[in-house]
MARBA-3410 file (N, C-alpha, C, O; in Angstrom, 1 decimal):
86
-29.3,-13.5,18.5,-29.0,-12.0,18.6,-28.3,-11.6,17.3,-27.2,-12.1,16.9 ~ -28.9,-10.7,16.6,-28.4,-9.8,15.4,-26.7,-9.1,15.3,-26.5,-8.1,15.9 ~ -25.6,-9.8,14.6,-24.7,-9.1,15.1,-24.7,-7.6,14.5,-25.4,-7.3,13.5 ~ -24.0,-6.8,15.1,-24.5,-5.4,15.3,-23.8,-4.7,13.9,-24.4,-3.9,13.2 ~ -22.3,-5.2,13.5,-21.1,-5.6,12.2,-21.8,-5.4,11.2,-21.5,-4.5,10.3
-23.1,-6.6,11.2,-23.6,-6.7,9.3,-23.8,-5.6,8.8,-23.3,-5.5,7.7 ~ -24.2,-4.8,9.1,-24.7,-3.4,8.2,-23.5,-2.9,8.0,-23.4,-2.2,7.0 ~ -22.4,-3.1,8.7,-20.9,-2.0,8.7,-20.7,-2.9,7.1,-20.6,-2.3,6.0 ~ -20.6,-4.2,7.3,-20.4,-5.5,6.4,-20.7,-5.1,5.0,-20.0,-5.0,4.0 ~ -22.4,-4.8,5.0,-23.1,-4.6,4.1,-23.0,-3.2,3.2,-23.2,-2.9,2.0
-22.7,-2.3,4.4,-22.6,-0.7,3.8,-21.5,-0.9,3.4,-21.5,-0.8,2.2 ~ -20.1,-1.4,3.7,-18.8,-1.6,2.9,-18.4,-2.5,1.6,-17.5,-2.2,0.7 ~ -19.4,-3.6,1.7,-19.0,-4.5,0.7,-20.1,-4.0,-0.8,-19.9,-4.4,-2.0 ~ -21.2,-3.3,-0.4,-22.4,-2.4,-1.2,-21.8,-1.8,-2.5,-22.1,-2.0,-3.7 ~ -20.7,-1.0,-1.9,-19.7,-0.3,-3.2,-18.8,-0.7,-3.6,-17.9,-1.3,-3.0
-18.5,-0.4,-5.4,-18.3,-0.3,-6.2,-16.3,-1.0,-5.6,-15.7,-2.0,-5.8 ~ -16.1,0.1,-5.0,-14.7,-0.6,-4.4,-14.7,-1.5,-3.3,-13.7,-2.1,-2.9 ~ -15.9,-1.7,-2.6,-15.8,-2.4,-1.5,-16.0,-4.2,-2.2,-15.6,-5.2,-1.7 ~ -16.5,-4.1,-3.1,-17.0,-5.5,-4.2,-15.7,-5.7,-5.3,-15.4,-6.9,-5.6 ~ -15.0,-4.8,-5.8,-13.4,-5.2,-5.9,-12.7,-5.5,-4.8,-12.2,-6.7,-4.9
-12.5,-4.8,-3.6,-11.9,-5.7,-2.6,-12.4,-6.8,-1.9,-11.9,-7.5,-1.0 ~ -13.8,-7.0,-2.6,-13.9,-8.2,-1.8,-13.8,-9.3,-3.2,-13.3,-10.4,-2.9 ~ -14.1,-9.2,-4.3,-13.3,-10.5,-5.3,-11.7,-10.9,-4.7,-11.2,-12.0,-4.6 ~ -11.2,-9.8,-4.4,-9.3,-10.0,-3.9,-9.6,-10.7,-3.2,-9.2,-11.8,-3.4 ~ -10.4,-10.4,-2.1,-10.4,-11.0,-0.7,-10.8,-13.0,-1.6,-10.2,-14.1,-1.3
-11.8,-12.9,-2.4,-12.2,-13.8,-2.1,-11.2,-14.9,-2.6,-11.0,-16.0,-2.1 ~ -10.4,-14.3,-4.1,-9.5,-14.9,-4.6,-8.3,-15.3,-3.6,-8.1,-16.5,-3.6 ~ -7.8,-14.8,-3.1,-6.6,-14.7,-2.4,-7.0,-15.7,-1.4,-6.1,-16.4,-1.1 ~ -8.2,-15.8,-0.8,-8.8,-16.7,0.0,-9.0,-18.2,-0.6,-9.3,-19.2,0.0 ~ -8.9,-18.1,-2.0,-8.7,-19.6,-2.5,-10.8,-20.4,-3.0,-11.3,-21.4,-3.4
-11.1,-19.3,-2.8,-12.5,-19.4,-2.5,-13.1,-19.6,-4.1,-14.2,-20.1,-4.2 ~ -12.7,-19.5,-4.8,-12.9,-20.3,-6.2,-11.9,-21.8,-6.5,-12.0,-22.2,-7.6 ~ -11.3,-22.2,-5.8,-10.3,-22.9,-6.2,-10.9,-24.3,-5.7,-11.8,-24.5,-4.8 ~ -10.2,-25.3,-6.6,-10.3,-26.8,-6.0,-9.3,-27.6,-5.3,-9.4,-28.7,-4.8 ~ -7.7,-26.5,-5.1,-6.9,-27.1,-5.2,-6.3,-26.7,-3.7,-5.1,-26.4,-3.5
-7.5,-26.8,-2.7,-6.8,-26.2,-1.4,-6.7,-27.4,-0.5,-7.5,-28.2,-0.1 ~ -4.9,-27.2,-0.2,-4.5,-28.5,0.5,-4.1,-28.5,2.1,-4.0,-29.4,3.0 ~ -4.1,-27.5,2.1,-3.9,-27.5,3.9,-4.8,-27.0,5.0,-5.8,-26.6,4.6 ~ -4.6,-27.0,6.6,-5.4,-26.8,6.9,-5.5,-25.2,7.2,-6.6,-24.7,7.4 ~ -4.2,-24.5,7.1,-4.3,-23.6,7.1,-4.8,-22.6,5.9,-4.8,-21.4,6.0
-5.1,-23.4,4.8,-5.7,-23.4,3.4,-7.2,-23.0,3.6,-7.8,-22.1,2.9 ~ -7.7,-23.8,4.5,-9.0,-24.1,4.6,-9.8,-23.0,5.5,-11.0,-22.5,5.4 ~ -8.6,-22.7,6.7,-8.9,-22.1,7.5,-9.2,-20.2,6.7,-10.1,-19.4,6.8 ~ -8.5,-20.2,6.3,-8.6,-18.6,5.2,-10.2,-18.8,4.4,-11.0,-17.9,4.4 ~ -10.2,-19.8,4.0,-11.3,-19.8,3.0,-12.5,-19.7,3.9,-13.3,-18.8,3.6
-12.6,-20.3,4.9,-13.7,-20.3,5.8,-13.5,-18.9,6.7,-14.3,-18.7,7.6 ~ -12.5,-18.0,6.6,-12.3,-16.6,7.4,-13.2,-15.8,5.8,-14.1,-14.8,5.9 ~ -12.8,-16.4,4.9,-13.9,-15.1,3.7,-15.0,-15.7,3.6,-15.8,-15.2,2.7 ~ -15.7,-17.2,4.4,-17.0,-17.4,4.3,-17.4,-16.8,5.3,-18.6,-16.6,5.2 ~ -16.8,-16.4,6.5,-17.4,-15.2,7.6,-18.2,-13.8,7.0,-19.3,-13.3,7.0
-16.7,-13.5,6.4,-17.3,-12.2,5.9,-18.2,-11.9,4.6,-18.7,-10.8,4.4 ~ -18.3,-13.1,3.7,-19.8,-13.3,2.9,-20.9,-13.2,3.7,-21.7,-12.3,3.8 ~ -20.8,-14.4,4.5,-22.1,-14.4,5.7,-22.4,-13.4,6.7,-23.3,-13.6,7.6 ~ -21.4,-11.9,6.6,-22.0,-11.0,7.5,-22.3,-10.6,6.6,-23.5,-10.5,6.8 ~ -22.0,-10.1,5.3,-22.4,-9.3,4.2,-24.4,-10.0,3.9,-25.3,-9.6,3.2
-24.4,-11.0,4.5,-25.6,-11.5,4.1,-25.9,-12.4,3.0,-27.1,-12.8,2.7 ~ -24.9,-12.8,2.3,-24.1,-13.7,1.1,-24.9,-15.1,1.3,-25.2,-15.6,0.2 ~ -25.2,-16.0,2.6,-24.8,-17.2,2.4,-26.4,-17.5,3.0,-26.5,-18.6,3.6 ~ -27.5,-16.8,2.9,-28.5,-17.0,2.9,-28.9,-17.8,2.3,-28.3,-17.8,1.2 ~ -30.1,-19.2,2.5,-30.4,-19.4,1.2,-30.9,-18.9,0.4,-30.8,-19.3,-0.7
-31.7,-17.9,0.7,-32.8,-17.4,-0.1,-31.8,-16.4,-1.8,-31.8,-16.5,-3.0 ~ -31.3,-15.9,-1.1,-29.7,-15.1,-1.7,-28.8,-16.4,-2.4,-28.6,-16.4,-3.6 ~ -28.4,-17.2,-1.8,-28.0,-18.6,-2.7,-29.0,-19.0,-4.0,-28.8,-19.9,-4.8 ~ -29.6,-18.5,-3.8,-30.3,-19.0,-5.2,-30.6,-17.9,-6.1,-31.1,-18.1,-7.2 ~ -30.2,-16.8,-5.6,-30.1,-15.9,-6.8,-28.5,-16.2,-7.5,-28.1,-16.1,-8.6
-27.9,-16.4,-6.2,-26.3,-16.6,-7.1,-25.9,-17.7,-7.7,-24.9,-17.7,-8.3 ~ -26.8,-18.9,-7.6,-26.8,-19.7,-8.4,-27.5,-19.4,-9.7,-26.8,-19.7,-10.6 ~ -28.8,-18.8,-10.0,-29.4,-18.4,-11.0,-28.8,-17.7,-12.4,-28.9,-17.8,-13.6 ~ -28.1,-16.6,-11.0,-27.1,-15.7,-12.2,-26.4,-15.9,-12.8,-26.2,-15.5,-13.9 ~ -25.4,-17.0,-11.8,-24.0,-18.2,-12.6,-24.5,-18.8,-13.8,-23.7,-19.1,-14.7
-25.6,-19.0,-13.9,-25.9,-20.2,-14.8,-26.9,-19.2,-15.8,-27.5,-19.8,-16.7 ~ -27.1,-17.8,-15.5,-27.6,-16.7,-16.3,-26.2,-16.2,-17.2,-26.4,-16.0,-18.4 ~ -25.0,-16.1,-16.7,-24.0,-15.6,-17.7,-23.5,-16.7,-18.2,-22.6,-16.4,-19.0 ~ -23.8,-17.9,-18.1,-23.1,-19.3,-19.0,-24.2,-19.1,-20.3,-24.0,-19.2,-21.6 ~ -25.5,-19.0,-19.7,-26.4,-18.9,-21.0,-26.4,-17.5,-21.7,-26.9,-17.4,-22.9
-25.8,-16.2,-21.2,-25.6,-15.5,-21.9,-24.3,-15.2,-22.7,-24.2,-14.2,-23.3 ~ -23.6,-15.9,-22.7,-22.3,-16.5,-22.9,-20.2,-15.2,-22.5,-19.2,-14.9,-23.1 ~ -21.4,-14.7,-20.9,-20.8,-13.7,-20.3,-19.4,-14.7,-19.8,-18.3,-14.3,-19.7 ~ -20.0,-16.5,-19.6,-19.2,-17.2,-18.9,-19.0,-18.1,-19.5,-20.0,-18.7,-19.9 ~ -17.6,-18.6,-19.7,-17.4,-19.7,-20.3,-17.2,-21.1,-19.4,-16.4,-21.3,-18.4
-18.3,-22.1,-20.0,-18.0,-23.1,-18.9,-16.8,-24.2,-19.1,-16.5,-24.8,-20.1 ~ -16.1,-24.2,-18.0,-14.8,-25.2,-18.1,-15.1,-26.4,-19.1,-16.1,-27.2,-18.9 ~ -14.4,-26.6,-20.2,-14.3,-27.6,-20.7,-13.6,-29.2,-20.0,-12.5,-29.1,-19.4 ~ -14.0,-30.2,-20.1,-13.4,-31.3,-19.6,-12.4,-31.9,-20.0,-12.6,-32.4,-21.1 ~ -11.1,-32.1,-19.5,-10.1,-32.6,-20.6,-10.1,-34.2,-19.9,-10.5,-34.4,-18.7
-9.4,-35.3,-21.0,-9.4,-36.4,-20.8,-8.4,-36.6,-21.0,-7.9,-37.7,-20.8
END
């Protein structure tokens, strides 16, 4: 069953300010990070993979465009890729 939410999800996160609050969201959620140590750490990151996945985010079909593009602004040199330190 379709939840009824996604579209609320999708018409909110669609705009211009609803896609700045949701980078907050995702940052503050630790959701780019490697360095999440608890379980209550984990538990936030996986509350902003809910709301990727009502937004329609975590498709795979849609995963592969967001892998495409990551590796479209490294070759366009929009993104700098982490260098390795030793």
């Amino acid at each position: 069953m379709k939840d009824p939410t996604e579209s609320d999800y999708r018409q909110c996160f669609t705009t211009d300010l609803g896609q700045r609050v949701l980078v907050e969201i995702l940052l503050m959620a630790g959701y780019f990070s490697t360095d999440l140590k608890t379980t209550e750490d984990l538990a936030v990151l996986n509350f902003a993979k809910v709301i990727l996945s009502k937004c329609g985010l975590l498709r795979g079909s849609v995963m592969d465009v967001h892998v495409k593009s990551l590796f479209a602004g490294i070759s366009m040199g929009r993104i700098e890729p982490k260098k390795e330190t030793q």
